[in-house]
TIVOBA-312460 format. One line per 8 residues: number of its first residue (from 1); their letters; for each residue x, z, y of N, C-alpha, C. Coordinates in nm, 2 decimals, padded with zeros to 4 digits. Layout:
% residues N
NUM) A) X/Z/Y/X/Z/Y/X/Z/Y | ...
***
This chain:
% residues 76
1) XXXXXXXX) 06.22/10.44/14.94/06.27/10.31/14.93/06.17/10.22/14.85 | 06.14/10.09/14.90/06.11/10.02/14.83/06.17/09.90/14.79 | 06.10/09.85/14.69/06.11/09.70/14.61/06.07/09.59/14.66 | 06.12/09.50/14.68/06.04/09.37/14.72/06.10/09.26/14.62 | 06.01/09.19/14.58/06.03/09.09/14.47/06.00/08.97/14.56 | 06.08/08.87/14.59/06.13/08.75/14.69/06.11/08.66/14.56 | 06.01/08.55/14.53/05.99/08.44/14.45/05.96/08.33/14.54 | 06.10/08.22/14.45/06.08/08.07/14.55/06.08/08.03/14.43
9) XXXXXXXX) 05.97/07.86/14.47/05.91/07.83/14.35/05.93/07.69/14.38 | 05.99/07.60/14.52/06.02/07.51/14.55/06.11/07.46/14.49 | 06.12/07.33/14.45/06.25/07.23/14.38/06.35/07.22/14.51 | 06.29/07.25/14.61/06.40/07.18/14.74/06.49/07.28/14.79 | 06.64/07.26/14.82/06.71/07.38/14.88/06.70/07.39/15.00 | 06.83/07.48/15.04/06.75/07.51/15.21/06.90/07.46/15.26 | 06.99/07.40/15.19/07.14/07.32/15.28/07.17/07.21/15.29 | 07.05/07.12/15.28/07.08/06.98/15.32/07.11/06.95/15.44
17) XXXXXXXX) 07.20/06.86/15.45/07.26/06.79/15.59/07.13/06.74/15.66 | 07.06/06.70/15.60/06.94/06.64/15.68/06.82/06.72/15.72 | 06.80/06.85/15.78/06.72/06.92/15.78/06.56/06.89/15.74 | 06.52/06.80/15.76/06.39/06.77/15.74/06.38/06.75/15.54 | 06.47/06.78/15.48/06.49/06.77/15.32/06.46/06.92/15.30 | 06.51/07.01/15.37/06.47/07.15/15.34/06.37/07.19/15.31 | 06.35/07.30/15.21/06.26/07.37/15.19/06.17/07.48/15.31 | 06.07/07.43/15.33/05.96/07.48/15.45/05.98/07.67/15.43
25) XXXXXXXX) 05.86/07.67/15.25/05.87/07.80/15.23/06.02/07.89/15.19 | 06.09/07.79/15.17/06.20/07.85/15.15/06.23/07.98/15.23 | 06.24/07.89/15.34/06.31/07.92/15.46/06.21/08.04/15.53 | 06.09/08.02/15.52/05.97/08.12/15.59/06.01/08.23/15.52 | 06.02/08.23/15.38/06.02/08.34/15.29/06.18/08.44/15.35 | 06.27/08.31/15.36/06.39/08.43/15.40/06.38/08.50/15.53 | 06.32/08.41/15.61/06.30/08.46/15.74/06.18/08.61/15.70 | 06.08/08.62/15.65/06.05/08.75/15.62/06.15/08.80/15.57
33) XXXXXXXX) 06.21/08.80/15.49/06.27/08.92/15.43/06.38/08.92/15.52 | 06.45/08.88/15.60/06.56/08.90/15.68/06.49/09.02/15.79 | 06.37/09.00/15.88/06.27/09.06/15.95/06.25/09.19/15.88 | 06.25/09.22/15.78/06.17/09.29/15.73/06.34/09.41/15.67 | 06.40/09.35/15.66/06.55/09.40/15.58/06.59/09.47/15.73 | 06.63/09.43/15.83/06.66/09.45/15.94/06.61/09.58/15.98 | 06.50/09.62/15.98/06.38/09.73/15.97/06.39/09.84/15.85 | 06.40/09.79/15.77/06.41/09.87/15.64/06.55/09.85/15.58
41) XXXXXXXX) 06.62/09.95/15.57/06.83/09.89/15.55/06.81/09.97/15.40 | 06.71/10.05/15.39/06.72/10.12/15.27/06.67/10.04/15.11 | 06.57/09.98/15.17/06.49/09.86/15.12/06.55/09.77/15.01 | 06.52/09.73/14.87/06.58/09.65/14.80/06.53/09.52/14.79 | 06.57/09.45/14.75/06.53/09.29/14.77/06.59/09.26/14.61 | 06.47/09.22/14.54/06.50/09.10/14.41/06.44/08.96/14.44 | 06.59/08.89/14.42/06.54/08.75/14.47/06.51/08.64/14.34 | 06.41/08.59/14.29/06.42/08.47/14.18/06.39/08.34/14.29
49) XXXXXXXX) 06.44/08.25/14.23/06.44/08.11/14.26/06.38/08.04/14.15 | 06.30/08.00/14.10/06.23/07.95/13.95/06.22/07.81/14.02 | 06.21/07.77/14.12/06.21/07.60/14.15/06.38/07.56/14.10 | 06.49/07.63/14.14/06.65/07.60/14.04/06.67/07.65/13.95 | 06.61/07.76/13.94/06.62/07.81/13.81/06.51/07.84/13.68 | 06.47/07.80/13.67/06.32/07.78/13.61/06.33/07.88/13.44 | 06.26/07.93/13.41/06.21/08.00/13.31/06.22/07.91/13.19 | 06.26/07.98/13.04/06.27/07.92/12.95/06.14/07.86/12.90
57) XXXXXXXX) 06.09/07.74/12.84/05.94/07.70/12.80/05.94/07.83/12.69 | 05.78/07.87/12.67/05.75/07.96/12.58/05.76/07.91/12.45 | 05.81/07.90/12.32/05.83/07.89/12.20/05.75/07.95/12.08 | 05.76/07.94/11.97/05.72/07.99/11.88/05.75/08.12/11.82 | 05.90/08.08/11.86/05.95/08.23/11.83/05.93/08.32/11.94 | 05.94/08.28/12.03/05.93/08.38/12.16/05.79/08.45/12.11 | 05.69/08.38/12.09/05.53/08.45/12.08/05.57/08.55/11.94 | 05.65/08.45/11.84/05.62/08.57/11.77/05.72/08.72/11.77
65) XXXXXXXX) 05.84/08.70/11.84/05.89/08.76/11.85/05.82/08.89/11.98 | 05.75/08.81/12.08/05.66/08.95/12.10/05.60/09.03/12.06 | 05.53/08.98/11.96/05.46/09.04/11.87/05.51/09.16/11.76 | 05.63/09.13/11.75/05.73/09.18/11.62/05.71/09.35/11.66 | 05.70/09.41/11.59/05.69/09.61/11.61/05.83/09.64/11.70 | 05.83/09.69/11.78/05.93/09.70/11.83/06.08/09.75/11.77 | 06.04/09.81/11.67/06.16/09.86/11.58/06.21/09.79/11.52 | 06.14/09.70/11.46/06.23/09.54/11.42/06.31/09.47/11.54
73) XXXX) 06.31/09.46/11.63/06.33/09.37/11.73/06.48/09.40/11.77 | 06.54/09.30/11.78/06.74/09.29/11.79/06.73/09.29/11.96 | 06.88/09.28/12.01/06.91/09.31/12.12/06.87/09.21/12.23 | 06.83/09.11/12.17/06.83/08.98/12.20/06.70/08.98/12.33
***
């Protein structure tokens, strides 16, 4: 079995009424993996969206909290 890590990085969705508003690679990207799923049923798919759902900005604490020994470090 494998992994496939599916990253969309566009701001645009793929359900607008007006098709030409849609996202291009959106849509290319599902179209492989639908292709590709079809073929492989055993196959996993992780999907991020970071154009809707976007990653927290990096902070101060975040850096230092990397840094921190791992045995200090809460659940967080």
């Amino acid at each position: 079995m494998k992994k496939i890590l599916h990253i969309d990085t566009s701001v645009r969705r793929t359900d607008q009424s007006i098709e030409s508003y849609n996202s291009i690679s959106k849509a290319f990207g599902r179209y492989f993996i639908d292709s590709w799923m079809s073929k492989n049923h055993q196959d996993e798919v992780i999907h991020l969206d970071l154009g809707l759902n976007p990653p927290e900005f990096i902070s101060q604490e975040w850096i230092a909290a990397a840094f921190m020994p791992e045995q200090q470090r809460g659940e967080k």
